[in-house]
C-alpha positions in Angstrom: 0.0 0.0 0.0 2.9 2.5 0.9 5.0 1.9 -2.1 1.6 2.1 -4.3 1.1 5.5 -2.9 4.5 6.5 -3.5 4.1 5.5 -7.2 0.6 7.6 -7.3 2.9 10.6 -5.7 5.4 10.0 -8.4 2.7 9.9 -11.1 0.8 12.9 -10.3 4.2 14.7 -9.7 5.1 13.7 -13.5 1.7 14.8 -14.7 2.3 18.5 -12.9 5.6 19.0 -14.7 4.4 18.4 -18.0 1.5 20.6 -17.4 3.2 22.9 -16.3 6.3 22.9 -18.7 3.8 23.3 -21.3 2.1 25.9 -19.8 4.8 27.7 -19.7 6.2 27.3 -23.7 2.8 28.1 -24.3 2.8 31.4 -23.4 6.5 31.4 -24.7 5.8 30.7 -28.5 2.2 30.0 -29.2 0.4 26.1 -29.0 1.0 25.5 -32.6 5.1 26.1 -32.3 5.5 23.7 -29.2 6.5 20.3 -29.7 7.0 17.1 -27.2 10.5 17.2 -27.2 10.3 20.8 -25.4 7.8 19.9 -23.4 10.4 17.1 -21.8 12.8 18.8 -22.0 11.8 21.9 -19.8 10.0 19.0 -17.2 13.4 17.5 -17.1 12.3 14.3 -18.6 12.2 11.9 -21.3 9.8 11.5 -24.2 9.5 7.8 -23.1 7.8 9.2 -19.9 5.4 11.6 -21.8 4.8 8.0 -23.7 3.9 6.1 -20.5 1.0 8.7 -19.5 -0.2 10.9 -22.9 -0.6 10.2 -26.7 0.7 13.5 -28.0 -0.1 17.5 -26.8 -3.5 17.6 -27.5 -4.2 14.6 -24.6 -2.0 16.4 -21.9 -4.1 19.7 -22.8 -7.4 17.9 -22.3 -6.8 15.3 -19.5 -8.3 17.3 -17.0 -11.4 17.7 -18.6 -11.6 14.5 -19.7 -11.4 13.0 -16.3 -13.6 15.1 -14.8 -16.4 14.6 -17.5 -16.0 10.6 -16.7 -16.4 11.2 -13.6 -19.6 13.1 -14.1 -21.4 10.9 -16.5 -20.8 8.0 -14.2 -22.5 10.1 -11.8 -25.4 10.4 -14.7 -25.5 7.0 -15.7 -26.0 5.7 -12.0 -29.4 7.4 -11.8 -32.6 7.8 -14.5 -31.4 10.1 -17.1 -35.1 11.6 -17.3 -34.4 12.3 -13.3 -31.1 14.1 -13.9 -32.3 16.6 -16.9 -35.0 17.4 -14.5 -32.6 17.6 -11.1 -29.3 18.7 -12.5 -29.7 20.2 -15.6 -26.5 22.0 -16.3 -24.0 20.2 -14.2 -22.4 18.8 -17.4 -22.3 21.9 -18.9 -20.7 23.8 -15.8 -18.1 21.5 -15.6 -16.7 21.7 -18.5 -16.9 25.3 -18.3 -14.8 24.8 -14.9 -11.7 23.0 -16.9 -11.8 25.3 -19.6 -11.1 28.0 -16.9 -9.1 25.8 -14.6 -6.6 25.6 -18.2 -7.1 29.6 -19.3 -4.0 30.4 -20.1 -3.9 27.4 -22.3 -7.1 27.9 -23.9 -6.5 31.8 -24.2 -3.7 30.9 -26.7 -5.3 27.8 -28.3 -8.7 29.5 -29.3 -6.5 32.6 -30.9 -5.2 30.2 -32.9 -7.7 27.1 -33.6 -6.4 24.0 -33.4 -7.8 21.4 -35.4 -5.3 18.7 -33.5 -7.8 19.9 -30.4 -11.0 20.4 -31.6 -10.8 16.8 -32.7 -9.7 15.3 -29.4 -12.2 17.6 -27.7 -14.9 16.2 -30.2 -13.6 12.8 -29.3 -14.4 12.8 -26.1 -17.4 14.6 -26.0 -18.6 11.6 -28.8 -17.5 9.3 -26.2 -19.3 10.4 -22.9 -22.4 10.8 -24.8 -22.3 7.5 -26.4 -21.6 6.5 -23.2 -24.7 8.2 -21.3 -27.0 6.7 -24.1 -26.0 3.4 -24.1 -26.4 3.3 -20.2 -29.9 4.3 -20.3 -32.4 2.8 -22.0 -34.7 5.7 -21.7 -32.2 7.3 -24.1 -31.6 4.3 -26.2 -35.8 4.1 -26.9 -36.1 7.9 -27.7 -32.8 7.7 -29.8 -34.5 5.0 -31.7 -37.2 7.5 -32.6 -35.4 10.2 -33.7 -35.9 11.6 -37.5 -32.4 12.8 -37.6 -29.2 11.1 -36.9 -27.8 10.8 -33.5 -24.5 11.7 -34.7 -25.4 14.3 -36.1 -27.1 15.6 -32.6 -23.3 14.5 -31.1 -21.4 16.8 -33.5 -23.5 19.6 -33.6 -23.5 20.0 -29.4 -19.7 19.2 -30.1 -19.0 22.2 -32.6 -21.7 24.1 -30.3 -20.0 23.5 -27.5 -16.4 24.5 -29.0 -17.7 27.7 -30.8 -18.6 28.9 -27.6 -15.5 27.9 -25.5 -13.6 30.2 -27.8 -16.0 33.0 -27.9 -15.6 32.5 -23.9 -12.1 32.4 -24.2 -11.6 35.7 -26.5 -13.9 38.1 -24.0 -11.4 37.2 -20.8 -13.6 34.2 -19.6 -16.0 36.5 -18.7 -18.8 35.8 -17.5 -18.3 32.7 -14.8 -18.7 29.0 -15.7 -22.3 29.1 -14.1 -23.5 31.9 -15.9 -21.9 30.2 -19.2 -23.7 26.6 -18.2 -26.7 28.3 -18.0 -26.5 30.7 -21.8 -25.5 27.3 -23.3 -28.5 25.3 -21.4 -30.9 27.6 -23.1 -29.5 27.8 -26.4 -29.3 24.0 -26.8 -31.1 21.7 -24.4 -35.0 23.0 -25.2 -34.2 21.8 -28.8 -33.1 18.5 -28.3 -35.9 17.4 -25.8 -37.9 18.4 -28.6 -36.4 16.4 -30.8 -36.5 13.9 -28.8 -40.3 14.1 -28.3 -39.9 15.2 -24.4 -42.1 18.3 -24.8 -42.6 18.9 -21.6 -39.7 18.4 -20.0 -38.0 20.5 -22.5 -40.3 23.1 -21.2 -39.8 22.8 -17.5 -35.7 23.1 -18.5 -36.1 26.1 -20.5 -38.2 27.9 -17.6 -35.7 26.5 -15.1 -32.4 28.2 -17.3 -34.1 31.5 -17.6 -35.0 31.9 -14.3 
């Protein structure tokens, strides 16, 4: 147990240099101009030890928000979906508000100069955790089956949604706060697909509940 928790310690201490040596070239010379090689070689490391924890930039840029949207949509997936639109609508959506801003100087940089490299691996796991929360539920799976439109189609389009408006976020200073962003998102996009999805009155309830 002790020498587990010293290779945990030794983990998480790995993890923090990268992030932070990349952080720091990031503000140096731009996302685009920052390659692996400096990134170990300002955390005093070797590439073989990015290797071990990250596939390439774009996965040490997004782990944070990736492991806390699991964590989240486990939370979903252990309870009725229709109960958690109705009880936590917007939780999702705050949260990954809350990494965006947790990772600002990052992002800052990376929305003045879009990254395809990251809009795809943000796409990916967005793709993934929803996959995830419909396959979990079979509420979701019934109403998916019922749709006119493709459900990856409804996937990408929160996706791109959801990107378009992390950069506008990003380009007026972060401004305003990650609730206040869950909740402009929530009314833009939620009221539509619960109509899609035949849940009018749900749908309803939400979009009372986000205005208010």
């Amino acid at each position: 147990m002790i020498e587990g928790k010293k290779e945990d310690r030794r983990i998480t201490r790995t993890k923090e240099a990268l992030h932070q040596a990349l952080s720091e070239l990031v503000k140096e010379k731009g996302y685009s101009a920052v390659t692996i090689e400096e990134i170990t070689s300002r955390a005093k490391m070797g590439r073989t030890t990015f290797y071990l924890h990250y596939q390439d930039k774009e996965d040490l840029v997004l782990e944070s928000m990736e492991d806390r949207l699991a964590a989240v949509i486990d939370l979903i997936t252990s309870r009725p979906l229709l109960v958690w639109f109705r009880e936590s609508n917007g939780r999702l959506m705050e949260m990954i508000f809350e990494s965006v801003l947790e990772n600002k100087d990052i992002f800052a940089i990376i929305c003045q100069e879009p990254s395809n490299k990251v809009y795809d691996r943000f796409r990916k796991i967005i793709n993934t955790m929803s996959l995830k929360m419909i396959s979990e539920s079979p509420w979701a799976q019934k109403k998916v089956g019922q749709l006119s439109i493709s459900i990856d189609f409804v996937i990408s389009y929160f996706s791109g949604a959801m990107w378009s408006t992390i950069v506008w976020w990003a380009n007026h200073g972060f401004e305003p706060n990650p609730k206040e962003m869950s909740k402009n998102f929530s009314k833009m996009f939620f009221p539509g697909l619960l109509r899609i999805l035949n849940v009018k009155r749900l749908a309803a309830l939400i979009e009372s509940a986000v205005i208010d």
